[in-house]
N, C-alpha and C positions, 0 to 999 in steps of 0.2 A: 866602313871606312874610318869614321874618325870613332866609332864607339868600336872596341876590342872584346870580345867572348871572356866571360870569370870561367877559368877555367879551378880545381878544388886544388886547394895549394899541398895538403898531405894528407894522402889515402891510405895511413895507418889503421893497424889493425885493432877493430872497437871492442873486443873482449874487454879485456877492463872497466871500460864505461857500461857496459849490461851489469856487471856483477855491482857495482856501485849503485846503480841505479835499482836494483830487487834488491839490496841491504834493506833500506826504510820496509817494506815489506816486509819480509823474513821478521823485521823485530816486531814490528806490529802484529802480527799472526803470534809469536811468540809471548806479548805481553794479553794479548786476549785469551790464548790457553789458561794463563796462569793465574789472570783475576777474574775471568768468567765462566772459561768453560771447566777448569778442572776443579771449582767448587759448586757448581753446579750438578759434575755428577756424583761426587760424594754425598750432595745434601740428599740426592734420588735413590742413591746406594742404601742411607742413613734409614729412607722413609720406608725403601722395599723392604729390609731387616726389620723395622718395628713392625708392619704390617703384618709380614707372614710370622711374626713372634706374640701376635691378638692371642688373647686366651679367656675363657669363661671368667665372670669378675672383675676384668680390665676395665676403669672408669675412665673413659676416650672422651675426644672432642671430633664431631664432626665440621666436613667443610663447609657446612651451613654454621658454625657455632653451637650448634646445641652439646649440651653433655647428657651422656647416658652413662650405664654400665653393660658390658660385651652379657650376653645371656646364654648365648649359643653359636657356636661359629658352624655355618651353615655346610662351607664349601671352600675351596681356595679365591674364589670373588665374593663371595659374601658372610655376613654376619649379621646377626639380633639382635638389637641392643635395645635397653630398656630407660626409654627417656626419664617418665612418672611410673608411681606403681598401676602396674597394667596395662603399660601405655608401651607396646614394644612395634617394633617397625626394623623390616628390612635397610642394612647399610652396605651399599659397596666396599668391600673394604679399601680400596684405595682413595677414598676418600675420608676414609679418617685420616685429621691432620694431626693429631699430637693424643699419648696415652698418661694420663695426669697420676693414675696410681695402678700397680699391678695387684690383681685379686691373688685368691688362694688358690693353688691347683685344683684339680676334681679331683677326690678320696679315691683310693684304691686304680690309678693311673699313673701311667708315666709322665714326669713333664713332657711338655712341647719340643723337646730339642731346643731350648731357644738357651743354652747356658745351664749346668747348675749349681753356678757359684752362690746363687742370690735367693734357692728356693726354699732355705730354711727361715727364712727370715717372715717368708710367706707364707708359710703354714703354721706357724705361732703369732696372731695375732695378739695374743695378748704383752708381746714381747715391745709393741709399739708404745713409742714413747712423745708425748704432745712436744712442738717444737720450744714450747714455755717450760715445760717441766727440768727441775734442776736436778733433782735426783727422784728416787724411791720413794714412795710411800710405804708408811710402816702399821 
């Protein structure tokens, strides 16, 4: 009687306001692509390529921290690496986290497939030069 029924004054149609309202979304999904997930799988991409590129003589850093040199690469999951003289011990390879210097190929083998723009450099040791040294000794 004295109080009247709200009836909805425009039942227009709400498309619009759905698409407005998943924008903030859509961008947020889009800004975590591009600062989280799409350098993350590079960095995985980065890590797989160094791994299956381990070779005999490679001086690596394991995910404990220790440094070795690669002795023998066992299998496609593992490898030997030689912490001390004598002191060698099975490594997963994917838990080596970084390879600090590449050794010499093995004599009378093909490289690894891993490149071979860089493998001359590796089998002339004596070609290396200290980061102090200015020129030649004569």
């Amino acid at each position: 009687m004295f109080i009247s029924p709200a009836y909805a004054q425009a039942g227009g149609a709400g498309g619009g306001d759905f698409l407005i309202q998943l924008l903030p979304l859509v961008l947020i999904f889009v800004v975590f692509w591009f600062f989280l997930i799409r350098p993350q799988q590079k960095k995985m991409k980065d890590h797989r390529e160094m791994v299956a590129a381990l070779r005999r003589g490679d001086q690596v850093v394991t995910g404990g921290g220790l440094i070795g040199r690669v002795t023998k690469v066992i299998d496609d999951n593992t490898c030997q690496v030689e912490l001390a003289e004598g002191v060698r011990v099975k490594v997963v390879r994917s838990t080596i986290t970084d390879v600090l210097s590449r050794g010499e190929p093995v004599k009378g083998s093909k490289s690894g497939g891993s490149g071979g723009g860089g493998n001359s450099k590796a089998e002339a040791p004596a070609e290396k030069k200290s980061l102090f040294s200015f020129g030649q000794k004569k």
